[in-house]
C-alpha positions in Angstrom: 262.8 58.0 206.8 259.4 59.9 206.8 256.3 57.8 206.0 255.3 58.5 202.3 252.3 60.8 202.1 249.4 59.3 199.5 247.4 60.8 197.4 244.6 61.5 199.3 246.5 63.9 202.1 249.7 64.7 199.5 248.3 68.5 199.1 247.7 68.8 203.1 250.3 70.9 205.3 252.6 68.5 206.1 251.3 67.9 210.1 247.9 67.6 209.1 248.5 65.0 206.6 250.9 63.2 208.9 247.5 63.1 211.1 245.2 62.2 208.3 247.5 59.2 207.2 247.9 57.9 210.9 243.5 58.0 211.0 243.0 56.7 207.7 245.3 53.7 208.7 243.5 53.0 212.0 240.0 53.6 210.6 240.2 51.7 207.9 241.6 48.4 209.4 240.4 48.6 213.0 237.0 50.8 212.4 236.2 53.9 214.6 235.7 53.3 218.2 239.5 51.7 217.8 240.4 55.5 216.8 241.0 57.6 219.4 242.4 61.1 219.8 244.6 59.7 222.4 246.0 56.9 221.1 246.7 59.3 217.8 248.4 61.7 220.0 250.8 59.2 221.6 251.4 57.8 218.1 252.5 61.1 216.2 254.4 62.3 219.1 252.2 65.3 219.4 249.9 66.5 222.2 246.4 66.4 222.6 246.4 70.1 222.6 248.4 69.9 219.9 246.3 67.8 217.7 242.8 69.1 218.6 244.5 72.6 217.1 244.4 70.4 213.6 241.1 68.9 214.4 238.0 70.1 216.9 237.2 66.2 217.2 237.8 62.3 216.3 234.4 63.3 214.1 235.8 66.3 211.8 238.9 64.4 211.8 237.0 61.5 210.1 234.7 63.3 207.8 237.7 64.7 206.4 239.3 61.5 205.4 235.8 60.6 203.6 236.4 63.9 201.9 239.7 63.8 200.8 239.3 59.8 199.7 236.7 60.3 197.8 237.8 63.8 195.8 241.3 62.0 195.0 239.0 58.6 193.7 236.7 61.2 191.6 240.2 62.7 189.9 241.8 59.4 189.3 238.7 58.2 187.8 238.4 61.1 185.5 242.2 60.9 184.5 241.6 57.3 183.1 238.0 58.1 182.0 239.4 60.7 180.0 242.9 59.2 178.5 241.9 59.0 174.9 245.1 56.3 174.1 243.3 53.9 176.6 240.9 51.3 175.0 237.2 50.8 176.6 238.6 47.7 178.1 241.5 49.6 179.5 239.6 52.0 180.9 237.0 49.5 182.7 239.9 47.9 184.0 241.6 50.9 185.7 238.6 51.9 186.7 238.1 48.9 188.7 241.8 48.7 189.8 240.6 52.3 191.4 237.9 51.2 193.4 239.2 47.7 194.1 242.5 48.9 195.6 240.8 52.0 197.7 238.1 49.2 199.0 240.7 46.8 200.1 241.5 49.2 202.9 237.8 49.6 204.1 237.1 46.5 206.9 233.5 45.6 207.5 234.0 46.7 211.1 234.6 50.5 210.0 231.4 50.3 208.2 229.6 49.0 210.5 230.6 51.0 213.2 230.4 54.1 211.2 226.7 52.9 210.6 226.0 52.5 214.2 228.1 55.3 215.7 228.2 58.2 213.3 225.2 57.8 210.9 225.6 61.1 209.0 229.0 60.5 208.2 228.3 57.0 207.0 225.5 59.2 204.9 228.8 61.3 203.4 229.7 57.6 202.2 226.3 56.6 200.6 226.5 60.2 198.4 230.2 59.6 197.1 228.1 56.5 196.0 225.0 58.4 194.7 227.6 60.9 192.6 230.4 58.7 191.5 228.8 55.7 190.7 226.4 56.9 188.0 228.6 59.2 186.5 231.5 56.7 185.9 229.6 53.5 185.5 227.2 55.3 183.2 230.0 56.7 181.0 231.9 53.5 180.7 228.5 52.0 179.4 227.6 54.6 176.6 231.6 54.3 175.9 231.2 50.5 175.6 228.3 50.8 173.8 229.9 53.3 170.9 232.9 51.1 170.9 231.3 47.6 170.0 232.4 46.4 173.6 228.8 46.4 175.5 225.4 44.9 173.7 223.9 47.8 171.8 220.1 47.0 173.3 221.5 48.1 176.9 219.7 50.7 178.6 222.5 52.9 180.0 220.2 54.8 182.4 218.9 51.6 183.5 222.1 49.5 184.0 223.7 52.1 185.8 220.7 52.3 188.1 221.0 48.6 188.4 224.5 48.7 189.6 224.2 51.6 192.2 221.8 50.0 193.6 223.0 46.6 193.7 226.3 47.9 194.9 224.8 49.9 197.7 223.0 47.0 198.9 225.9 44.6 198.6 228.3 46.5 201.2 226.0 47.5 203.8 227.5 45.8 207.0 224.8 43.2 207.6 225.6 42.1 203.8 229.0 41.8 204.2 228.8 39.8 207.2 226.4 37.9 206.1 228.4 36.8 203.2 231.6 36.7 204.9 233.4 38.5 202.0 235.5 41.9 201.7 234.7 45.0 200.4 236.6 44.5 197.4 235.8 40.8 197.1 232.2 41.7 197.2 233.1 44.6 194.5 234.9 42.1 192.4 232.4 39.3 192.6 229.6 42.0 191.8 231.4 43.7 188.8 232.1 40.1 186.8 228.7 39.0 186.9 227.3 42.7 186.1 229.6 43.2 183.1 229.3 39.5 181.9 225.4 40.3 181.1 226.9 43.5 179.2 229.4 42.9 176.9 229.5 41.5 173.6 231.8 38.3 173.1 234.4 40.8 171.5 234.0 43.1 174.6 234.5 40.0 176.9 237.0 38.8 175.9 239.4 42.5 175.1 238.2 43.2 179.3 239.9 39.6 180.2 243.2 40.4 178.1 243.4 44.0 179.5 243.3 42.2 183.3 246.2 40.0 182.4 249.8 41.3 184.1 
């Protein structure tokens, strides 16, 4: 039975997205110079030829994943941003489920060795930061805010400010080694004692319920 297709690569030509998938799987748990074209090719059953018809290069091939990743987290983040039956608390929490879930497939070894090896497409990752981060963050905020759920004498500008940058600084390779925690643990972490700071009593304690199974 065919390997389902996610998200990400679901509106690709089939082949392509067969490639994509088979990348994103190596990148993301073995980091890139595990990725090869070769090994790829012997995997899919396809030529070399064959796959450098798809892709010019194990660089293209890459930047497209970041691509693709991060326009399907930008959609699913604006389908629960914008569900008005979901609660602020609901919201923060799918939101988080979003990023938590597509971070637990990023090792510290792919971003580090996209750091090292291919700066400008570790760059590609640093401005899906710089858009999404204050746009989401910054509307769950004011949305907090109107709904009773976030302290009324927060700066929104501010805070959201404060978390991009925090963030960006908290899973840059050297951090995450020298914490010895994941991605998504270091999101996590990050996120409860951000949000603790923010929300009312009321707001704290509707977040917690909404985390519940």
């Amino acid at each position: 039975m065919p390997e389902p297709i996610p998200t990400p690569f679901a509106a690709e030509p089939p082949a392509t997205a067969r490639i994509l998938l088979a990348a994103h799987r190596h990148l993301f748990s073995r980091g890139y110079n595990a990725l090869t074209m070769d090994d790829l090719a012997h995997e899919l059953g396809m030529s070399k030829k064959t796959l450098y018809l798809h892709f010019p290069g194990k660089d293209a091939l890459i930047e497209r994943i970041i691509d693709l990743v991060g326009q399907s987290l930008h959609v699913r983040m604006e389908a629960v941003l914008s569900d008005p039956k979901l609660t602020f608390p609901q919201r923060l929490a799918g939101v988080v489920e979003i990023v938590g879930s597509t971070l637990a497939k990023a090792s510290p070894t792919m971003l580090r060795d996209l750091q090292r090896f291919t700066p400008h497409i570790y760059q590609k990752i640093e401005q899906l930061r710089q858009k999404n981060i204050p746009y989401v963050f910054g509307r769950l905020i004011r949305d907090g805010i109107a709904s009773g759920k976030v302290r009324p004498d927060i700066d929104p500008a501010f805070a959201t400010e404060f978390w991009l940058q925090a963030i960006r600084n908290l899973i840059q390779p050297e951090t995450l080694e020298h914490t010895g925690l994941t991605p998504r643990q270091t999101f996590e972490k990050a996120l409860n004692l951000f949000f603790n700071g923010l929300l009312t009593p009321a707001g704290r304690k509707d977040y917690e319920k909404s985390l519940v199974p």
